[in-house]
C-alpha positions as CSV (number, residue, x, y, z in Angstrom):
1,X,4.4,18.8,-30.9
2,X,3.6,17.4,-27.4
3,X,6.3,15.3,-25.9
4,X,5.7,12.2,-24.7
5,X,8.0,9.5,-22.7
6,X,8.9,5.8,-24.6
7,X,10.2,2.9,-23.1
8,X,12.4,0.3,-25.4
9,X,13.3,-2.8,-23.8
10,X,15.4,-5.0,-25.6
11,X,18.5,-7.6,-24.8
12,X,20.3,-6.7,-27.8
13,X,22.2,-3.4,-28.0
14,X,21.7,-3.4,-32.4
15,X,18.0,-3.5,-32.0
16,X,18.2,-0.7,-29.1
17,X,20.2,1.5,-31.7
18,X,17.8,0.9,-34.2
19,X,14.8,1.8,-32.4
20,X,15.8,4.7,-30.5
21,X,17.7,6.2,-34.1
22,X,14.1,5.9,-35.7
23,X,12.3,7.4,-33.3
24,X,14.9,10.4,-32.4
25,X,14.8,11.4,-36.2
26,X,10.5,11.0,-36.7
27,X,10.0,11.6,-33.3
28,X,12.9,14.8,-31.8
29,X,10.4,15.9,-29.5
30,X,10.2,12.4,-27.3
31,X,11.9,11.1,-24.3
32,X,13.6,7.3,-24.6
33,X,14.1,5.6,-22.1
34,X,15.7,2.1,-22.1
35,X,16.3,-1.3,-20.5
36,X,17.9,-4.8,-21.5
37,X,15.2,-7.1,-19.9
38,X,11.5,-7.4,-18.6
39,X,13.1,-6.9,-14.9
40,X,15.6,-4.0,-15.6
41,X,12.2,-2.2,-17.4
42,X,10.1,-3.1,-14.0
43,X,12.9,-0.8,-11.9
44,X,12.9,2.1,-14.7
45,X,8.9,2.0,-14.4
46,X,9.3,2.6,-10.4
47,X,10.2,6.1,-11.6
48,X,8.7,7.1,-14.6
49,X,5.4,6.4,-15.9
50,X,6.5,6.1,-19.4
51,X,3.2,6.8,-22.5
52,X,4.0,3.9,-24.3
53,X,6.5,0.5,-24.0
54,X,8.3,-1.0,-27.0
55,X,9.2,-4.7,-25.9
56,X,11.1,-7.3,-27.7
57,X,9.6,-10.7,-27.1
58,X,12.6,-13.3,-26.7
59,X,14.5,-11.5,-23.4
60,X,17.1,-13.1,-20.6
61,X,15.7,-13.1,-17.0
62,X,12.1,-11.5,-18.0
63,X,10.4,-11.9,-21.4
64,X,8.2,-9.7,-23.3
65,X,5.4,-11.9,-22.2
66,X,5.9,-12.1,-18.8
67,X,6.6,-8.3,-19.0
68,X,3.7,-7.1,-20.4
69,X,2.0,-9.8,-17.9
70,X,3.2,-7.9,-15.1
71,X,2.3,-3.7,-16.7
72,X,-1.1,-5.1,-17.6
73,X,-1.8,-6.2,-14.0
74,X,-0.4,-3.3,-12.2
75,X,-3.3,-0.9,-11.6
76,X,-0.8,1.7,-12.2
77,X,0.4,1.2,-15.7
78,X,-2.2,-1.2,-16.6
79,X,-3.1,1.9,-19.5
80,X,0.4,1.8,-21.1
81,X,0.0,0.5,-24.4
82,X,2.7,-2.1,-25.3
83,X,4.3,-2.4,-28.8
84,X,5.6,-6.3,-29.2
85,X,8.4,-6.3,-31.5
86,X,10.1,-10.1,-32.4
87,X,12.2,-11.9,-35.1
88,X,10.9,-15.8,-34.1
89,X,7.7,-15.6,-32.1
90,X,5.9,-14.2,-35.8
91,X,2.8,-16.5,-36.0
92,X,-0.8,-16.0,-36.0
93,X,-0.6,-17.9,-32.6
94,X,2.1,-15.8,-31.2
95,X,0.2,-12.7,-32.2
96,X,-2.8,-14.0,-29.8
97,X,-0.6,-15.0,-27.1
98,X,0.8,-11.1,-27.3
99,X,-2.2,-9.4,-27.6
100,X,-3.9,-11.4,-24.6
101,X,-0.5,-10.8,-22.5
102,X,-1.5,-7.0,-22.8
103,X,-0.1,-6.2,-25.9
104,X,-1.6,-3.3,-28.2
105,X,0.7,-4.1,-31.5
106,X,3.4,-5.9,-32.8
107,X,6.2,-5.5,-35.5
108,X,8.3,-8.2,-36.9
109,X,12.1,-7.6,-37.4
110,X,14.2,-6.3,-38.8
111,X,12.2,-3.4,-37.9
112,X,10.9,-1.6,-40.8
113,X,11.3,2.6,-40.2
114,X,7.9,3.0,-42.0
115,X,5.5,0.5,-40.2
116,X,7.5,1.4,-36.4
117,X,6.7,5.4,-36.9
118,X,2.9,4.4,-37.9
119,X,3.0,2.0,-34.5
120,X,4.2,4.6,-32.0
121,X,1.7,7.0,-33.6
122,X,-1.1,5.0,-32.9
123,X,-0.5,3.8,-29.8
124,X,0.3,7.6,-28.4
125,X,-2.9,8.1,-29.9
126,X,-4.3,5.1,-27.9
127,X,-2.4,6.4,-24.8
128,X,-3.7,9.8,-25.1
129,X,-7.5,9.1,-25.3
130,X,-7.1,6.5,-22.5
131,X,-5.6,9.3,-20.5
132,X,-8.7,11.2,-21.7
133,X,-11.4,8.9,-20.1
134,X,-9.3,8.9,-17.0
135,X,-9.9,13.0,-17.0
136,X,-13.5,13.2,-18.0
137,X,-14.3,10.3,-14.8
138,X,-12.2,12.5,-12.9
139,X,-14.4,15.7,-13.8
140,X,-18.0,13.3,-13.1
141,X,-16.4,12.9,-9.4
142,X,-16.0,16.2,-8.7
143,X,-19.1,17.4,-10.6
144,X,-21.1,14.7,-7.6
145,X,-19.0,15.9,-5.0
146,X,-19.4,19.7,-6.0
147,X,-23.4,18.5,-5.9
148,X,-23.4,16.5,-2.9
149,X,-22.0,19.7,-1.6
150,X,-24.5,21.8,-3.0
151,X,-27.3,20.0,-1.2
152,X,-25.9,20.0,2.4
153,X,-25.5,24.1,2.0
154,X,-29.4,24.0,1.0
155,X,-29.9,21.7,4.1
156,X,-28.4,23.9,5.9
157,X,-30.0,27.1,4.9
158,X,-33.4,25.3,5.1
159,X,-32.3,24.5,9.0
160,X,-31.5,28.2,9.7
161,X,-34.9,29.3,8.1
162,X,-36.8,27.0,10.4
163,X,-34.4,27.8,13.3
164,X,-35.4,31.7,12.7
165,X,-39.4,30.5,12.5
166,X,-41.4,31.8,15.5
167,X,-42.9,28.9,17.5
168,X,-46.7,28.9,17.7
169,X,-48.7,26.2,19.1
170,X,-47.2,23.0,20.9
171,X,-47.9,20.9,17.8
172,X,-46.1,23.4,15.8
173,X,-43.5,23.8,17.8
174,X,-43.1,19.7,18.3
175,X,-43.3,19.0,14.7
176,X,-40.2,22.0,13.9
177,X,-38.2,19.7,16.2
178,X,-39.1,16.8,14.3
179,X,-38.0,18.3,11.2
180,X,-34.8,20.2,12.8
181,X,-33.9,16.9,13.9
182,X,-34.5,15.1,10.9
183,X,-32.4,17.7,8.7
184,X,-29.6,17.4,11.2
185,X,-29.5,13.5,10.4
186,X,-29.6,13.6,6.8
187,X,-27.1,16.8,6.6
188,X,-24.3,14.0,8.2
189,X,-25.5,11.3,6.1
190,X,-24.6,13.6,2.9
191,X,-21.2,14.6,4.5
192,X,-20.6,11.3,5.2
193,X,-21.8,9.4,2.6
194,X,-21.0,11.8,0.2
195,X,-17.0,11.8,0.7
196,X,-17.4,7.9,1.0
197,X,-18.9,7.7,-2.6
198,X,-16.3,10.2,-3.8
199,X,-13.8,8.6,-2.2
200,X,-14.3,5.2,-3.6
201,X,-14.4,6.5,-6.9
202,X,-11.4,8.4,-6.6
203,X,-9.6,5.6,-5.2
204,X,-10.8,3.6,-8.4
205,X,-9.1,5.5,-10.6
206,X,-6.0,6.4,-8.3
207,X,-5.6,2.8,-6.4
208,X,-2.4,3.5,-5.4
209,X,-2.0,7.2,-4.8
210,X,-3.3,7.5,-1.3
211,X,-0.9,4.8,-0.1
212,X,2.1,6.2,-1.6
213,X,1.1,9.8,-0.7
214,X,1.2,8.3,3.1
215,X,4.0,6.1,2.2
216,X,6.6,9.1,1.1
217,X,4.8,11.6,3.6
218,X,3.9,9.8,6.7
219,X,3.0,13.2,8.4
220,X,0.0,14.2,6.9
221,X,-3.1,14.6,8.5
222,X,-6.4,12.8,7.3
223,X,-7.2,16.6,6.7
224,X,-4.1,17.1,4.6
225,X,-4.9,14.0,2.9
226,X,-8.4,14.8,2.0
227,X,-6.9,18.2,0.4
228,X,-4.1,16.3,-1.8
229,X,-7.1,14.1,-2.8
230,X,-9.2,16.8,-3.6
231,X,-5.9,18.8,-5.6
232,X,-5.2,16.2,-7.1
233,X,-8.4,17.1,-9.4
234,X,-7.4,20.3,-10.4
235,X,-10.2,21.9,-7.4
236,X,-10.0,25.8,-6.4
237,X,-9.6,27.3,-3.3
238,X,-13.2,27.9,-2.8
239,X,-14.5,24.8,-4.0
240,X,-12.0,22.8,-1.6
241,X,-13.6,25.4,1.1
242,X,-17.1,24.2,0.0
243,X,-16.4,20.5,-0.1
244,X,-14.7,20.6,3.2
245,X,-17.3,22.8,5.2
246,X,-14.4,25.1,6.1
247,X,-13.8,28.6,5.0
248,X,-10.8,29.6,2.1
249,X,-8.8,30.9,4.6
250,X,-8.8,28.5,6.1
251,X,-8.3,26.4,3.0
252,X,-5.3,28.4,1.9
253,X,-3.3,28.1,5.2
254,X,-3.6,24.3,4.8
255,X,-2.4,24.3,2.0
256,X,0.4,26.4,2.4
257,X,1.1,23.8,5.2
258,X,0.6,21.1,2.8
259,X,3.1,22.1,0.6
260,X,5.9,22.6,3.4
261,X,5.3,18.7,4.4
262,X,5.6,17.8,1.0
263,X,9.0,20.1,0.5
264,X,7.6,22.4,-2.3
265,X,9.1,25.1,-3.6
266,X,7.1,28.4,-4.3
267,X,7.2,27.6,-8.0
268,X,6.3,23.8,-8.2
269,X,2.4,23.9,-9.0
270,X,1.0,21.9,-6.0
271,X,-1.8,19.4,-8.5
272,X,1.1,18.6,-11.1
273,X,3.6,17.3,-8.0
274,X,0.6,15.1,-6.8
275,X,-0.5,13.5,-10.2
276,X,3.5,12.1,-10.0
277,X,2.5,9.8,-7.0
């Protein structure tokens, strides 16, 4: 089975033990992670980017709530499903308050081994088509970038055709100008347009990834930038080539230069280190 990452928060060391003993005997395969409070689980999300969050409700310092408050208006884990678990907070107005704080679920204690497995199940489930939306947005941007693309190169061998036209009279030859001209303007617009759009729909889905590329590698060029963008996606060689307007060689020796500013080894696969930031 696929592993996935879980993050239990709770104050009280019994409840932790309870938890992570029914969801290491149903669930082997997982990773746990753990904190005691809303602010303890804000640090351990700094690092990972758990699947899903189990949360006790009453908590010292940073509550349940005000926890989920905080993962559900963070355009980085806003997607992490949260699992409310409580022995006081338990009526129908409680559960409203939870499920408007962010909250996916929620489980009454003493937690019952049955109901908990059936939770985490569904909210991996939740977790993984959410993921799944991100992806198929993420193959629309590239499919209108890999167009966008697409058009410029028939732009451009349009230009060359007329280029290679022989000029007959004055009108003729005034009027290929005209459209020379013309072709020239709308080829930039597309370029630039064109990595605008895709830009801003990249940035949509990633908010934060271009800042904390910069942020933890404050070398790059806006050319190395656009390529970690663009690798991000999953892109090959030649299509980064194409979207660029630069040949793969020249593709490949910017990456390899890529990788050296961002200190990977010959084994690290270049799109998995970037879908960490």
């Amino acid at each position: 089975m696929k592993s996935h990452q879980i993050l239990i928060v709770d104050d009280s060391i019994d409840n932790l033990k309870v938890i992570i003993s029914i969801i290491k005997k149903h669930f082997p395969e997982h990773l746990i992670y753990q904190a005691n409070n809303g602010k303890n689980a804000l640090k351990v999300l700094q690092d990972i980017a758990p699947d899903i969050i189990i949360t006790d409700w009453e908590m010292p310092e940073m509550n349940g709530i005000e926890l989920a408050n905080k993962v559900f208006s963070d355009p980085v884990t806003k997607n992490i499903p949260i699992i409310m678990t409580t022995g006081v907070m338990i009526s129908p107005e409680d559960l409203k308050e939870a499920l408007e704080a962010g909250a996916v679920d929620y489980i009454r204690k003493p937690i019952n081994a049955t109901e908990l497995v059936a939770r985490v199940n569904s909210a991996i489930e939740l977790a993984e088509s959410k993921k799944e939306i991100i992806k198929e947005k993420e193959r629309k941007i590239v499919e209108s970038a890999i167009l966008t693309n697409h058009i410029n190169h028939f732009l451009q061998k349009l230009n060359s055709v007329l280029e290679n036209t022989e000029n007959g009279t004055k009108e003729m030859e005034e009027l290929k100008n005209k459209i020379t001209g013309l072709m020239a303007k709308v080829s930039t617009t597309v370029k630039d347009d064109g990595w605008k759009a895709f830009s801003e729909s990249f940035n949509t889905l990633h908010p934060t990834f271009e800042k904390s590329l910069i942020e933890k590698h404050n070398s790059l060029t806006p050319s190395e930038i656009k390529i970690s963008i663009l690798s991000r996606l999953g892109l090959s060689l030649k299509e980064l080539a194409g979207l660029l307007h630069v040949t793969p060689e020249s593709i490949r020796v910017s990456r390899s230069r890529l990788r050296k500013k961002l200190n990977l080894g010959q084994k690290q696969n270049l799109q998995a280190f970037l879908s960490t930031l």
